[in-house]
NUVEXSE-181930 format. One record per residue (C-alpha): residue in three letters; x, y negated, z. Coordinates in steps of 0.5 Angstrom, whole numbers. Example, Ala and Ser with C-alpha at 12.3 -4.5 7.8 and 13.67 -1.06 7.14 Angstrom:
# NUVEXSE-181930
rest=ala; east=25; north=9; up=16 $
rest=ser; east=27; north=2; up=14 $
***
This chain:
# NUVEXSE-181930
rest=unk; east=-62; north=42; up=-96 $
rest=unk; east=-56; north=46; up=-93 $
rest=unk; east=-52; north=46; up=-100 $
rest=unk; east=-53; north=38; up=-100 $
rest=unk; east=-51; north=37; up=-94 $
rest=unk; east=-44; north=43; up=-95 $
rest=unk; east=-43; north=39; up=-103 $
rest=unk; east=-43; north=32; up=-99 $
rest=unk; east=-38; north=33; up=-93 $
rest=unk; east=-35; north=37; up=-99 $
rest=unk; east=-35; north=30; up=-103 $
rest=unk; east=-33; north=25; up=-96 $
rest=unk; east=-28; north=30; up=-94 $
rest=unk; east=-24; north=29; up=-102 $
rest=unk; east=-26; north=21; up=-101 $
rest=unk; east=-22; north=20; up=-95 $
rest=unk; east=-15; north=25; up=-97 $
rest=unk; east=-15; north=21; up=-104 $
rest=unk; east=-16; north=15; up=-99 $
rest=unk; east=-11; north=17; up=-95 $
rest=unk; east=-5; north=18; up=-100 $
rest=unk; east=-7; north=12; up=-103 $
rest=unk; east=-5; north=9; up=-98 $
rest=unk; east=1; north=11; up=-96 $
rest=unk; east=4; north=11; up=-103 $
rest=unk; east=2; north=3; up=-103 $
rest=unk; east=4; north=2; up=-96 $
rest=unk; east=10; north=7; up=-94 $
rest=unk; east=10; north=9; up=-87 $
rest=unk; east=17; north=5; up=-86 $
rest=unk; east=14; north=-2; up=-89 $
rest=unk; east=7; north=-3; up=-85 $
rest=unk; east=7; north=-7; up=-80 $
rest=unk; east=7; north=-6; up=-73 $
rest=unk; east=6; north=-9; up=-67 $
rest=unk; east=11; north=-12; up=-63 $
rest=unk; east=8; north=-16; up=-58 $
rest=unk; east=1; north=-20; up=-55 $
rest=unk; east=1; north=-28; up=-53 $
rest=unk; east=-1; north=-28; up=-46 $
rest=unk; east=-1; north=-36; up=-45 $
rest=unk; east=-4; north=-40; up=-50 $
rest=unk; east=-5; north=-48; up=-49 $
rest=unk; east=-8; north=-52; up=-55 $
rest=unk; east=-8; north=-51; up=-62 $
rest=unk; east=-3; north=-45; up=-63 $
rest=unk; east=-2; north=-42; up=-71 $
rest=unk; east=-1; north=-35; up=-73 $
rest=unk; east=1; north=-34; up=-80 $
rest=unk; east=0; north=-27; up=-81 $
rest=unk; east=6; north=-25; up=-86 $
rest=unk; east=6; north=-30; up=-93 $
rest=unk; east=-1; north=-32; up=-93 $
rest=unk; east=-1; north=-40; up=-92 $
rest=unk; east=-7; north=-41; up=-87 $
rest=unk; east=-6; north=-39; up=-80 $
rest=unk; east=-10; north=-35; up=-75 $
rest=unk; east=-12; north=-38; up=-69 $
rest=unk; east=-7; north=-35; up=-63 $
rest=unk; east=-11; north=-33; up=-56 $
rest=unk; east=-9; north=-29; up=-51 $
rest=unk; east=-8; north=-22; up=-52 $
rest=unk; east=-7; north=-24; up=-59 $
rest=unk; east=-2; north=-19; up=-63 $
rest=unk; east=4; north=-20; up=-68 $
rest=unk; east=7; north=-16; up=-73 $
rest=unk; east=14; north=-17; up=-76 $
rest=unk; east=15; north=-22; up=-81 $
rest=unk; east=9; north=-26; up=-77 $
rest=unk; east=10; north=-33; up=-75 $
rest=unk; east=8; north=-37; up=-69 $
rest=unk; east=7; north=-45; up=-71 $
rest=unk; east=5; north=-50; up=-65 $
rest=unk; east=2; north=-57; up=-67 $
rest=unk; east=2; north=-63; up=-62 $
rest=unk; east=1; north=-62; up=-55 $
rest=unk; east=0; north=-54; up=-56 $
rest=unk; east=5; north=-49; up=-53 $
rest=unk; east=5; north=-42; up=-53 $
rest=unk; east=8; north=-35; up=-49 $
rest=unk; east=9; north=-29; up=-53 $
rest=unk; east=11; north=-22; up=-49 $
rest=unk; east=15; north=-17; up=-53 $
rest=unk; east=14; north=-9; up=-52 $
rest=unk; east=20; north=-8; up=-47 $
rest=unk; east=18; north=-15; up=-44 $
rest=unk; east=21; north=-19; up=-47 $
rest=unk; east=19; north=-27; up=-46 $
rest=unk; east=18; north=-33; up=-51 $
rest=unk; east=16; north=-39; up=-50 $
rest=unk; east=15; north=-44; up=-56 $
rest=unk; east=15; north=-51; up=-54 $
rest=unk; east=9; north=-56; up=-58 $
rest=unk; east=11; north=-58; up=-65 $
rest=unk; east=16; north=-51; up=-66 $
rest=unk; east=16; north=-46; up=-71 $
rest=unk; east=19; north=-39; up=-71 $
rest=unk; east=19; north=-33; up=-74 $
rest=unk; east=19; north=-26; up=-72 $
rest=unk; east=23; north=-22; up=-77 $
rest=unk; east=25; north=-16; up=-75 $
rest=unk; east=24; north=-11; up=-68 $
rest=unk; east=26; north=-5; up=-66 $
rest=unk; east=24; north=-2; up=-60 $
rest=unk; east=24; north=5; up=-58 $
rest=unk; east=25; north=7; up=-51 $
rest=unk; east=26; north=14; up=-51 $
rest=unk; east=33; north=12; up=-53 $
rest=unk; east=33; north=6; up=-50 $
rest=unk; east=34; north=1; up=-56 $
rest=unk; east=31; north=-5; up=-56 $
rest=unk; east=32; north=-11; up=-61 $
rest=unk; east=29; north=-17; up=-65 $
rest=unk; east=32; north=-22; up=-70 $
rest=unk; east=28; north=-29; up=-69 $
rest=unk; east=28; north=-35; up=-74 $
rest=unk; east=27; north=-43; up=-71 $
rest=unk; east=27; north=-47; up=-76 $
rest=unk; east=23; north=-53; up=-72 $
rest=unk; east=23; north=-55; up=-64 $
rest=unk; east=25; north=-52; up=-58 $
rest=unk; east=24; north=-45; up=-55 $
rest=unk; east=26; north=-41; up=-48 $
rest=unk; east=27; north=-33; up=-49 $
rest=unk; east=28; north=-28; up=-43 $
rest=unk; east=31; north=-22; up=-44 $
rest=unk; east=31; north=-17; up=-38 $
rest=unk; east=37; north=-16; up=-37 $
rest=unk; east=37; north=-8; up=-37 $
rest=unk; east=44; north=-4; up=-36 $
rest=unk; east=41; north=3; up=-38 $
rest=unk; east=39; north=0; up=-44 $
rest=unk; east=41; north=-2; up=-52 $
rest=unk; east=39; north=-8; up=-52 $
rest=unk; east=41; north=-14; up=-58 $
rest=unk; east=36; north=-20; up=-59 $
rest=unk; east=40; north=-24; up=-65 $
rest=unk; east=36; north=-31; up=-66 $
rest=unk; east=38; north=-35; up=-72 $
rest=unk; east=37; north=-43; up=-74 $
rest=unk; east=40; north=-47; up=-80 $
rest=unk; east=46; north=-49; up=-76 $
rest=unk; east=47; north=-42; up=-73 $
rest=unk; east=47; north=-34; up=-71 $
rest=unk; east=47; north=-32; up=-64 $
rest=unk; east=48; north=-26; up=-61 $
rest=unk; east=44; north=-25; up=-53 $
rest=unk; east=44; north=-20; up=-48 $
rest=unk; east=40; north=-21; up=-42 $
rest=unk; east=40; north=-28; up=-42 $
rest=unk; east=35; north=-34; up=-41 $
rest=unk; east=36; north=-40; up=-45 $
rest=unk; east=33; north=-45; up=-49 $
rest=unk; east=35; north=-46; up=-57 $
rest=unk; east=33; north=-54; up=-59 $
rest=unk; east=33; north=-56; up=-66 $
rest=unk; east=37; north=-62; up=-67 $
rest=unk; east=37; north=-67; up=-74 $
rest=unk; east=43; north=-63; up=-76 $
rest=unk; east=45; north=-58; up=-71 $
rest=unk; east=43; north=-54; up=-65 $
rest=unk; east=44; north=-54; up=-58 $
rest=unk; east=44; north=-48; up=-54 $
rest=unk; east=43; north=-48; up=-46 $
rest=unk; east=43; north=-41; up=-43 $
rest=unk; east=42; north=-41; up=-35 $
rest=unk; east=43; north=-34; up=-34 $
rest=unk; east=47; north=-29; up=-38 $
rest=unk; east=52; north=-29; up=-44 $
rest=unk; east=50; north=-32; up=-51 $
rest=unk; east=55; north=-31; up=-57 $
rest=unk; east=55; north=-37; up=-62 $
rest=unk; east=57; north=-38; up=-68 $
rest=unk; east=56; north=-42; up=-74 $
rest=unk; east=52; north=-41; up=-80 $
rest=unk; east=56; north=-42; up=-87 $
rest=unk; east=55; north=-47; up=-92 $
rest=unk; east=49; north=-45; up=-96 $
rest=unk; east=49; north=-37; up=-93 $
rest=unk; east=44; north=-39; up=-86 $
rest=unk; east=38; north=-36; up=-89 $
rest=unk; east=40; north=-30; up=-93 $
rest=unk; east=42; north=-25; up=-88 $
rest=unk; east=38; north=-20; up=-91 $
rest=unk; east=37; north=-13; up=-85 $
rest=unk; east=32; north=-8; up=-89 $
rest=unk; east=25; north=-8; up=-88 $
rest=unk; east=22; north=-9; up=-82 $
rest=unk; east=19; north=-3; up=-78 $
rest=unk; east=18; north=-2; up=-70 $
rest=unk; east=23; north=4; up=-69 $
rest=unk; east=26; north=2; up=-76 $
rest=unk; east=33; north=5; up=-74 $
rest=unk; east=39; north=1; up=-75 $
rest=unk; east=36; north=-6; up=-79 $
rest=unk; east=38; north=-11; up=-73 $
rest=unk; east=45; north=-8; up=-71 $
rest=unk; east=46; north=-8; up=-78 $
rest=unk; east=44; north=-16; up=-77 $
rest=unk; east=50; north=-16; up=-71 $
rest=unk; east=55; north=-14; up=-75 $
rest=unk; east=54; north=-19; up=-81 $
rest=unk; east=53; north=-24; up=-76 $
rest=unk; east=60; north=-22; up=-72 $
rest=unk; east=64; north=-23; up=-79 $
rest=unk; east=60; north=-30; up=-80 $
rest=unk; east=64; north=-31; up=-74 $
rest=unk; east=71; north=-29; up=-75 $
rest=unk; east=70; north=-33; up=-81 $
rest=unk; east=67; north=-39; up=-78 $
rest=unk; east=70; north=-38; up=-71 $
rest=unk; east=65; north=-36; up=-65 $
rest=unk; east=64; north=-38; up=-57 $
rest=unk; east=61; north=-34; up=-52 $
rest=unk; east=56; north=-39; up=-48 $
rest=unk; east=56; north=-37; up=-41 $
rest=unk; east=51; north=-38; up=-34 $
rest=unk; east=50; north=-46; up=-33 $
rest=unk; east=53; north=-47; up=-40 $
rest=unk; east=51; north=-51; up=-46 $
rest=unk; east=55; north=-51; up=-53 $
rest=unk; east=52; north=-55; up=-60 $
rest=unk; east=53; north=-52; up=-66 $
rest=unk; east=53; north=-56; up=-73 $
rest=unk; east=53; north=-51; up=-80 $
rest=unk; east=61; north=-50; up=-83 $
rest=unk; east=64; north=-52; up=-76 $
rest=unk; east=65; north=-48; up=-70 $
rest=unk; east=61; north=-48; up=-65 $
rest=unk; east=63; north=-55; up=-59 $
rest=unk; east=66; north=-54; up=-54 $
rest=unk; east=63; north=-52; up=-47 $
rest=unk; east=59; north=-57; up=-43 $
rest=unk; east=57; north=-54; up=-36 $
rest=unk; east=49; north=-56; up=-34 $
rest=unk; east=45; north=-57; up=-28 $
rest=unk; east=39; north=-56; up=-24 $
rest=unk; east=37; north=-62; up=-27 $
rest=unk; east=38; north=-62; up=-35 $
rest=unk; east=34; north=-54; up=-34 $
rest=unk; east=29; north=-59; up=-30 $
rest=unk; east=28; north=-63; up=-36 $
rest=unk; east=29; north=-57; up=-41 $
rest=unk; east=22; north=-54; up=-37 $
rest=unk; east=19; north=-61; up=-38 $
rest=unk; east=21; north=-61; up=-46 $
rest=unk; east=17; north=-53; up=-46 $
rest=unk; east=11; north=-58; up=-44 $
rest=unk; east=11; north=-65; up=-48 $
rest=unk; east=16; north=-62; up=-54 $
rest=unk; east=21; north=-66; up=-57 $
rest=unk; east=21; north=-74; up=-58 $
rest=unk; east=20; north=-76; up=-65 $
rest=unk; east=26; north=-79; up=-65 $
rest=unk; east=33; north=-77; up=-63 $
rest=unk; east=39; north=-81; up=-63 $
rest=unk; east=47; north=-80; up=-63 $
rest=unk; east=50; north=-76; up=-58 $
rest=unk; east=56; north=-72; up=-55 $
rest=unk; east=53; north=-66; up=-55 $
rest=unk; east=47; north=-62; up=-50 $
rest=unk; east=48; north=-65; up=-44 $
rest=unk; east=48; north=-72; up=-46 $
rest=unk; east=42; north=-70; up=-51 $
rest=unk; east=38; north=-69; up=-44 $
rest=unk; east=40; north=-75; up=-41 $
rest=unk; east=37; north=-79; up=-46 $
rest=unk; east=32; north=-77; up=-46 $
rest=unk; east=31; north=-77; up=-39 $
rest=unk; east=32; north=-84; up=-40 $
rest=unk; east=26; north=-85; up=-45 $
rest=unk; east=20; north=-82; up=-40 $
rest=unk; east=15; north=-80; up=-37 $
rest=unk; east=17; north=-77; up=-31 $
rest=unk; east=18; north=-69; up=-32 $
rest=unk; east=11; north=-68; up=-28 $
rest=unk; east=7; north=-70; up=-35 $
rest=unk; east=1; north=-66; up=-37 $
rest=unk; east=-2; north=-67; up=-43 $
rest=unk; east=-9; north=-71; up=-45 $
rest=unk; east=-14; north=-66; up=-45 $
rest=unk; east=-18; north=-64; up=-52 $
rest=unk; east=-23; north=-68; up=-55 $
rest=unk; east=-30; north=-65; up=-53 $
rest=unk; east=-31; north=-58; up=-56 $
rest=unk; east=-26; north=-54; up=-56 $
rest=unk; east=-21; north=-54; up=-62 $
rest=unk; east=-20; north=-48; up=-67 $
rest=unk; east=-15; north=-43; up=-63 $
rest=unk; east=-15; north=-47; up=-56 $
rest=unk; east=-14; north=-42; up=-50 $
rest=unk; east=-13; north=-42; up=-43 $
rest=unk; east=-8; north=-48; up=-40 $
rest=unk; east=-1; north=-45; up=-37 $
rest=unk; east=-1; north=-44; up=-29 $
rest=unk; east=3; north=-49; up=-25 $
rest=unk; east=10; north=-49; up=-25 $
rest=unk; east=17; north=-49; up=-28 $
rest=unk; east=21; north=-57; up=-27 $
rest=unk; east=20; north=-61; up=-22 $
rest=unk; east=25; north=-67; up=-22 $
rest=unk; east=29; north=-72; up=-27 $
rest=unk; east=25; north=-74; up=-33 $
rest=unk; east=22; north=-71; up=-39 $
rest=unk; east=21; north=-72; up=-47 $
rest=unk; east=17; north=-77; up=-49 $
rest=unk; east=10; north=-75; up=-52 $
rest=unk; east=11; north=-71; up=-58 $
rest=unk; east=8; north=-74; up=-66 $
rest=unk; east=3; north=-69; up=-70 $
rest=unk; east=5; north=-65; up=-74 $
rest=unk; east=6; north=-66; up=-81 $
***
């Protein structure tokens, strides 16, 4: 009995190193996936793509996402995502971005991510730490930008993006016709060593070739593909009220000609309801991947977007 027990861990202990090699040899230790942070707010119907399958995970509180994991929010749902060096993003109703890269090691003091928004509205809260490396690269169809210890909003247009920053610097530039999608930065990993400053650095020679602006506190600049970026805008109090309102409501279906971001804000004020707008609650029964509501709180004043249109 004693040798049948020896010959079985014997065996197991086998099964599990072959497991183990196995493994690494599939998965290198550079290419898994890790965690890069946890939804701490979830209201209605939020989608967490898991790398390149096609059907979502629902998103709840406490829910974990890896590199290359995209967040998707339907009509009248929104999300807030918190980074592991306490980063902050809030994605609007009807919103889709993806986290590409990250890279976190605060024993050097390194932090970085690089985000793709391809549809809607998000806010992003970068802690501003002077001890720290920190580069948080976002890009769009229309546009790279570069930000350290900043809060903005990003919202896709029709054919450009417009960008709001209420604290901080933002270094804008324009996409090249054809190239906005194929940066390329490596292989995604935690502490991966490099793959986001080497983003920065191809995004900064974008913009010596297209021409960049550096977007300062209560300031705004639109950005379409091949042009630089617009002049600046100076912003108010109140266009940050409404952007608050648009975290709520999402975008209008529909957005028609306008200067540039601070005239984009007020026709949408002009289209209503007031700022203060809570969306209907769920039908009976909680839908797949319906979380707690947001507390109270941010906006107040002016007018917010219309109510945004299902999701295709």
């Amino acid at each position: 009995m004693c040798n049948l027990m020896k010959n079985f861990g014997s065996r197991s202990v086998v099964i599990i190193i072959a497991l183990s090699l196995l493994l690494i040899t599939l998965f290198p230790l550079g290419l898994m996936a890790a965690e890069v942070g946890k939804f701490t707010q979830v209201e209605g119907q939020v989608g967490l793509y898991k790398g390149k399958t096609p059907t979502p995970i629902p998103a709840q509180p406490k829910t974990a996402a890896e590199t290359n994991d995209r967040i998707k929010t339907e009509a009248l749902s929104r999300a807030q995502f918190q980074f592991l060096d306490a980063s902050t993003l809030t994605v609007a109703p009807l919103s889709d971005i993806v986290i590409e890269s990250y890279m976190y090691d605060p024993k050097k003091g390194e932090q970085g991510a690089l985000s793709k928004l391809t549809q809607g509205l998000v806010r992003l809260v970068v802690p501003v730490d002077t001890l720290g490396k920190k580069e948080f690269v976002v890009k769009t169809g229309d546009a790279v930008m570069g930000i350290r210890g900043t809060e903005l909003y990003i919202l896709i247009g029709p054919d450009f993006t417009d960008v709001y920053v209420k604290s901080g610097t933002v270094e804008a530039s324009s996409n090249e016709p054809g190239k906005g999608d194929k940066v390329s930065i490596g292989s995604p990993s935690r502490n991966g060593g490099g793959e986001v400053a080497r983003l920065a650095r191809q995004a900064e020679v974008r913009a010596a070739k297209m021409g960049h602006r550096m977007i300062g506190a209560m300031q705004a600049s639109r950005i379409k593909k091949g042009q630089s970026p617009s002049p600046l805008i100076n912003l108010t109090a109140g266009d940050f009220d409404t952007l608050e309102g648009l975290l709520k409501t999402g975008l209008p279906a529909k957005m028609g000609d306008s200067k540039n971001p601070s005239d984009l804000l007020r026709q949408i004020r002009e289209l209503g309801p007031p700022l203060g707008y809570t969306p209907p609650g769920p039908p009976p029964g909680p839908p797949p991947g319906a979380g707690p509501s947001f507390p109270g709180g941010g906006g107040g004043g002016g007018g917010g977007g219309g109510v945004a249109s299902p999701s295709s």
